[in-house]
C-alpha positions as CSV (number, residue, x, y, z in Angstrom):
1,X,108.8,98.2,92.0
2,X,111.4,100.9,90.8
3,X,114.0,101.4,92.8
4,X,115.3,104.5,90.8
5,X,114.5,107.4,88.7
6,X,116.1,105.7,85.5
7,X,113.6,103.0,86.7
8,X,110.2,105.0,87.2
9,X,110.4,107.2,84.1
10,X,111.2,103.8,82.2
11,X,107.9,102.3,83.9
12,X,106.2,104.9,81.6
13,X,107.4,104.2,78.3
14,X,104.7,101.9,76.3
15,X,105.3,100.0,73.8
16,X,103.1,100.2,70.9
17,X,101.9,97.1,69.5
18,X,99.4,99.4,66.7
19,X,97.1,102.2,67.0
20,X,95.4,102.1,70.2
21,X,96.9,99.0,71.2
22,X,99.9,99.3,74.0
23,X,102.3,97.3,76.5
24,X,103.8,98.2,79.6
25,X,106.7,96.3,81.2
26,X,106.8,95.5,84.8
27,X,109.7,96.2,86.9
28,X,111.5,93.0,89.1
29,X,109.3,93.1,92.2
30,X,108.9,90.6,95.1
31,X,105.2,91.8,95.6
32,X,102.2,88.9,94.7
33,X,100.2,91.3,92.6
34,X,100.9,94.1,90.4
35,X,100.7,97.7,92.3
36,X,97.4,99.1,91.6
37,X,99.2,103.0,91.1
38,X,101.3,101.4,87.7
39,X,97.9,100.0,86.4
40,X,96.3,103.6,87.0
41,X,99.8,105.3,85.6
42,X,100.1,103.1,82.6
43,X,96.9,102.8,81.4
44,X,96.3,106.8,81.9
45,X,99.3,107.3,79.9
46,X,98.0,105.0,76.6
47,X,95.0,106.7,77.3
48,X,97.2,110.1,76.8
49,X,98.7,108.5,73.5
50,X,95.4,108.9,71.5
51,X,94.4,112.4,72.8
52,X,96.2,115.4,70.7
53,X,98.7,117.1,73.0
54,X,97.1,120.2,73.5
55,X,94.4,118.2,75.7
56,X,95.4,117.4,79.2
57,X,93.8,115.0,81.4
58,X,91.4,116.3,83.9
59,X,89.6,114.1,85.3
60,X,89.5,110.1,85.5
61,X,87.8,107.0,87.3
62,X,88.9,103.7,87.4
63,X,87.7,100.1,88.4
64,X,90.3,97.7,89.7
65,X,88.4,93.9,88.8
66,X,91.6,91.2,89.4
67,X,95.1,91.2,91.0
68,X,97.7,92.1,88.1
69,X,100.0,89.7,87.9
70,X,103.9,91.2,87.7
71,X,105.4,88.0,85.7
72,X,104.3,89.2,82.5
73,X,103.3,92.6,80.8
74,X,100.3,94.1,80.6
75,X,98.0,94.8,77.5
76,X,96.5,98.2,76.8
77,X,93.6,98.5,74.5
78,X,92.2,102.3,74.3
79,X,88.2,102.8,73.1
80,X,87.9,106.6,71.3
81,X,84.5,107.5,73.2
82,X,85.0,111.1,71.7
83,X,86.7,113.9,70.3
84,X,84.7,117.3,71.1
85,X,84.9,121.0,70.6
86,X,86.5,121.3,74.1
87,X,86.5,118.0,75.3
88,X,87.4,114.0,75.0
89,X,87.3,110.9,76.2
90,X,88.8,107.6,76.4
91,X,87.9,104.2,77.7
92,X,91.0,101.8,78.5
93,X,90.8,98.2,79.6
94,X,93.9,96.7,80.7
95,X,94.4,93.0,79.8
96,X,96.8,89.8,81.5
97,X,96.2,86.3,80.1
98,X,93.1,87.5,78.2
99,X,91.0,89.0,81.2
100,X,90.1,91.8,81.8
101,X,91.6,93.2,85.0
102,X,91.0,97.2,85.3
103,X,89.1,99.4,83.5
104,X,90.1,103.0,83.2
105,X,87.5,106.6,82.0
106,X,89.1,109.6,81.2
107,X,88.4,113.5,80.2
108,X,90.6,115.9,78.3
109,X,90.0,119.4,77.6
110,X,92.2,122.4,76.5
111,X,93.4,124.8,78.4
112,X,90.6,127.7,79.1
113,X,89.9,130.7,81.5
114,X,87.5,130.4,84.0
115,X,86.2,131.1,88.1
116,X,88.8,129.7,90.3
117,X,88.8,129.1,94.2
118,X,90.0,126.5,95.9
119,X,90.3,125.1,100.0
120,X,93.1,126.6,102.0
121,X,96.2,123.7,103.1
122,X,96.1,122.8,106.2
123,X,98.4,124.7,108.4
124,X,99.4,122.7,110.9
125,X,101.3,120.1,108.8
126,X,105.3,120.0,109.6
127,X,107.9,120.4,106.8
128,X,109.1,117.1,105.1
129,X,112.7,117.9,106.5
130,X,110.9,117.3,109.6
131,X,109.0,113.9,108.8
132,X,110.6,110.1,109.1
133,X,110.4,108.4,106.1
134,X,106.9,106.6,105.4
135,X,107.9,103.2,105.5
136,X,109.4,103.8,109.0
137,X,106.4,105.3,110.1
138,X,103.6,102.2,109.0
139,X,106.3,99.4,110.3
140,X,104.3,98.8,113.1
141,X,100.7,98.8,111.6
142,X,102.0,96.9,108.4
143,X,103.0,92.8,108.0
144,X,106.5,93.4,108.1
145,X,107.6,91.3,105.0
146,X,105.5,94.4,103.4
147,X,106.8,97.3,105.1
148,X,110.4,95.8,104.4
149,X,109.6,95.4,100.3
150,X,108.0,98.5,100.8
151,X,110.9,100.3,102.1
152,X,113.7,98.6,99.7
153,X,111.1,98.7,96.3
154,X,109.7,102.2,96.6
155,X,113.1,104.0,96.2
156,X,112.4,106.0,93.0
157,X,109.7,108.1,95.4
158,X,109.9,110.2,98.7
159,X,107.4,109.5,101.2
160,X,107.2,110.9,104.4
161,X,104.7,110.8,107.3
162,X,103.0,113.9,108.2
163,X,101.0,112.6,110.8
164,X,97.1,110.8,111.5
165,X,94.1,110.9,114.1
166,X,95.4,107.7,115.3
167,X,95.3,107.4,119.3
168,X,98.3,109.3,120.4
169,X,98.6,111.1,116.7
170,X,99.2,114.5,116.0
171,X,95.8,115.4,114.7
172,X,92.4,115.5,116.0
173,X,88.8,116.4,114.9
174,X,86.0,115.1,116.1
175,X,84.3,115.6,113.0
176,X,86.5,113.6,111.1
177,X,87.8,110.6,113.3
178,X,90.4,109.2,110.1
179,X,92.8,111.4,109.0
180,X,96.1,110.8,107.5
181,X,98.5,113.3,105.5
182,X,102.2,112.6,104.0
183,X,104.2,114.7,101.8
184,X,105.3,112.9,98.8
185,X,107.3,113.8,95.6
186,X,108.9,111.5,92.5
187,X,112.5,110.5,91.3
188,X,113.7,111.3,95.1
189,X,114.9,109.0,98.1
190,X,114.7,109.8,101.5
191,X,118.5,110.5,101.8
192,X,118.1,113.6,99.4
193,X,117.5,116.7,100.9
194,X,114.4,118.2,100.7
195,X,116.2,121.4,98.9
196,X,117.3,119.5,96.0
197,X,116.3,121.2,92.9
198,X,113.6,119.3,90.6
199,X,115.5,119.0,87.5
200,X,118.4,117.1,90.0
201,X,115.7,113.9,90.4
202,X,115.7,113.2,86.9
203,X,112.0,113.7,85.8
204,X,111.6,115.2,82.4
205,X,108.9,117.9,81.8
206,X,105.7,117.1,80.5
207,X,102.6,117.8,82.0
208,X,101.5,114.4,81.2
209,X,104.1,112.1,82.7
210,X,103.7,114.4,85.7
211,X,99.9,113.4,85.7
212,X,100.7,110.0,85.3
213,X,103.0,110.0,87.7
214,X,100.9,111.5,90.4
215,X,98.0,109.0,89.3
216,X,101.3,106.5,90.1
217,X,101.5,107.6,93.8
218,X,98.2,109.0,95.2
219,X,97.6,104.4,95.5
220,X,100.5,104.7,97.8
221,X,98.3,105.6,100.8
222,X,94.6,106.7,100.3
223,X,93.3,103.4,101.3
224,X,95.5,103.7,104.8
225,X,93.5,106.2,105.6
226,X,90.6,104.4,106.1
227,X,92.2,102.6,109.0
228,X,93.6,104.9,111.0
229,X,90.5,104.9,113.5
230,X,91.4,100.8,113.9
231,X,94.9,100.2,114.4
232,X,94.0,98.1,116.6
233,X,93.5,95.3,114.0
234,X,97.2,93.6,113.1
235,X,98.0,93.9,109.6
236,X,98.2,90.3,109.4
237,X,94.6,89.7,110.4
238,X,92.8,91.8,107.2
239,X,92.7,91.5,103.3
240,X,93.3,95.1,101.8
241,X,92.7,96.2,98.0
242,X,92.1,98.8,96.1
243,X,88.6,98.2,94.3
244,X,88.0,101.6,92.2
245,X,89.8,105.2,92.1
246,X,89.0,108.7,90.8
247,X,91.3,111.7,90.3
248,X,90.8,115.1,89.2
249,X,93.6,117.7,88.1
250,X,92.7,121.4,88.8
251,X,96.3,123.0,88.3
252,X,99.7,122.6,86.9
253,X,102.2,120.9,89.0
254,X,105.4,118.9,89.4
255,X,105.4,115.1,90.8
256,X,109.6,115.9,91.3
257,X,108.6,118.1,93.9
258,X,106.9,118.1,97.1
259,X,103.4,117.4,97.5
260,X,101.6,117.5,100.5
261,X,98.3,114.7,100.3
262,X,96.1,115.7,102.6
263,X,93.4,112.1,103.3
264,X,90.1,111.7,104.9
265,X,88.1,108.6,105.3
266,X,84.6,109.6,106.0
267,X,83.0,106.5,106.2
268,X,84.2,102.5,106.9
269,X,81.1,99.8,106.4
270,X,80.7,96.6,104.8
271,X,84.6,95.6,104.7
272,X,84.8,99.1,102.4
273,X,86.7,102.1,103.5
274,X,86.2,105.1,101.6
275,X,88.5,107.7,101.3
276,X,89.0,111.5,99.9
277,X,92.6,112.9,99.2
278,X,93.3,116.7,98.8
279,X,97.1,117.4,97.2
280,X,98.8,121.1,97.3
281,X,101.9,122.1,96.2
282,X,103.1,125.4,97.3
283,X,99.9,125.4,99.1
284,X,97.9,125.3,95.7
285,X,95.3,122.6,95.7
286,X,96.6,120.5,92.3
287,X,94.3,117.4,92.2
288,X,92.0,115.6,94.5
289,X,91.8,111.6,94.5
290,X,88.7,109.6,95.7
291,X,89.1,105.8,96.6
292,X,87.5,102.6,97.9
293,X,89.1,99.7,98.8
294,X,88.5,96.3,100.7
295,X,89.0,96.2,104.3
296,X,88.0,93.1,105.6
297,X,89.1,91.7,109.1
298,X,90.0,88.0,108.5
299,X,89.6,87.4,112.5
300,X,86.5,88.1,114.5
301,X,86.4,91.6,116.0
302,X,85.7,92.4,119.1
């Protein structure tokens, strides 16, 4: 994964093979399968590529059907559903040794006036100055080989744990038994202070690498969210993957600054865990994220 800014902005640099048609490169990883947050990033960004630049992303939904494989590049081929008045849309499938292995919808529209409201940030969240860095945090409820890549691979992005409804956690609701919130931001390590000004990270400006960007990390940890309730279960005894992922962007933002991702998993059944993600910046709501994934206990429980 990228272990620097230079690295991270690179990861969003396609190559175009002809109209429509785009590569992305993988970075030198130690992970099994490709991260499911470059697949969303990437093929969001060809998606971008075909959509005049006075259209932003709003909205998108994704389908994650086979593990990626890092060794070699991936292939982006982007379908021109439709070019509106107000509005279009794009269909991408993302292709490794000529399967099919994630299929990406999006929504563009220009920038209009309109009713605006939104759900207040949660106030009892600490600052990030104040939080240990995430990959400290999930040691213990992660395999360690994991948690160790983790920790040396994700470099080029600031994670750090605000807190969860685990047993003992900082939160608690009866009404919502998994919750789980971090504070995340791009081109940053966890030695920087939180101060540091955004142009110092060395993300350019552009509302859309931004977008893909935060597309990039809201993978990070929605899915952990629909564990926190059963942390009881070692990491090593259960398969996790994302299977599909929605996003919607309501307001501009910055991915170089902090972000505060509020999650709630409202329901676990089947081996699924579903979870909701709220993000704020400045405590402006700037996106929401939806997400199932695979949970699936490879031990009896008991």
């Amino acid at each position: 994964m990228p272990r620097s800014t230079g690295e991270l902005v690179d990861l969003f640099v396609l190559e175009t093979i002809e109209d429509g048609l785009y590569r992305g490169k993988q970075p030198a990883t130690v992970m099994q399968r490709v991260f499911g947050g470059q697949v969303l990033g990437q093929s969001l960004l060809a998606a971008s590529l075909t959509v005049d630049p006075d259209r932003l992303v709003h909205s998108f939904h994704a389908y994650f059907l086979l593990p990626g494989d890092p060794s070699v590049p991936i292939v982006y081929d982007v379908d021109n559903l439709r070019d509106g008045r107000s509005f279009s849309a794009r269909r991408v499938a993302a292709r490794q040794h000529g399967k099919h292995i994630f299929y990406l919808t999006a929504s563009y529209q220009g920038e209009e006036p309109g009713l605006s409201h939104q759900d207040v940030a949660p106030a009892d969240v600490p600052p990030p100055a104040e939080c240990p860095p995430l990959a400290d945090s999930l040691a213990g409820v992660m395999r360690s080989d994991v948690a160790a890549a983790m920790a040396d691979e994700f470099g080029a992005m600031d994670f750090r744990f605000a807190g969860s409804s685990a047993p003992g956690g900082r939160y608690h609701d009866p009404a919502h038994p998994a919750i789980a919130r971090v504070w995340m931001r791009a081109g940053a390590t966890s030695g920087q202070a939180a101060e540091d000004p955004a142009d110092e990270h060395g993300i350019p400006d552009g509302h859309m690498l931004h977008r893909c960007l935060l597309a990039y990390m809201s993978d990070l940890t929605l899915l952990h969210a629909s564990l926190v309730p059963h942390l009881t279960v070692r990491p090593e005894d259960m398969v996790r993957a994302s299977l599909d992922h929605a996003m919607w962007f309501h307001r501009p933002f910055r991915a170089d600054q902090w972000l505060l991702y509020d999650q709630v998993s409202p329901s676990a059944s089947g081996a699924r865990g579903l979870s909701f993600g709220r993000i704020y910046q400045d405590g402006v709501l700037v996106a929401s994220a939806v997400q199932e994934g695979l949970i699936r206990p490879t031990v009896a429980l008991p």
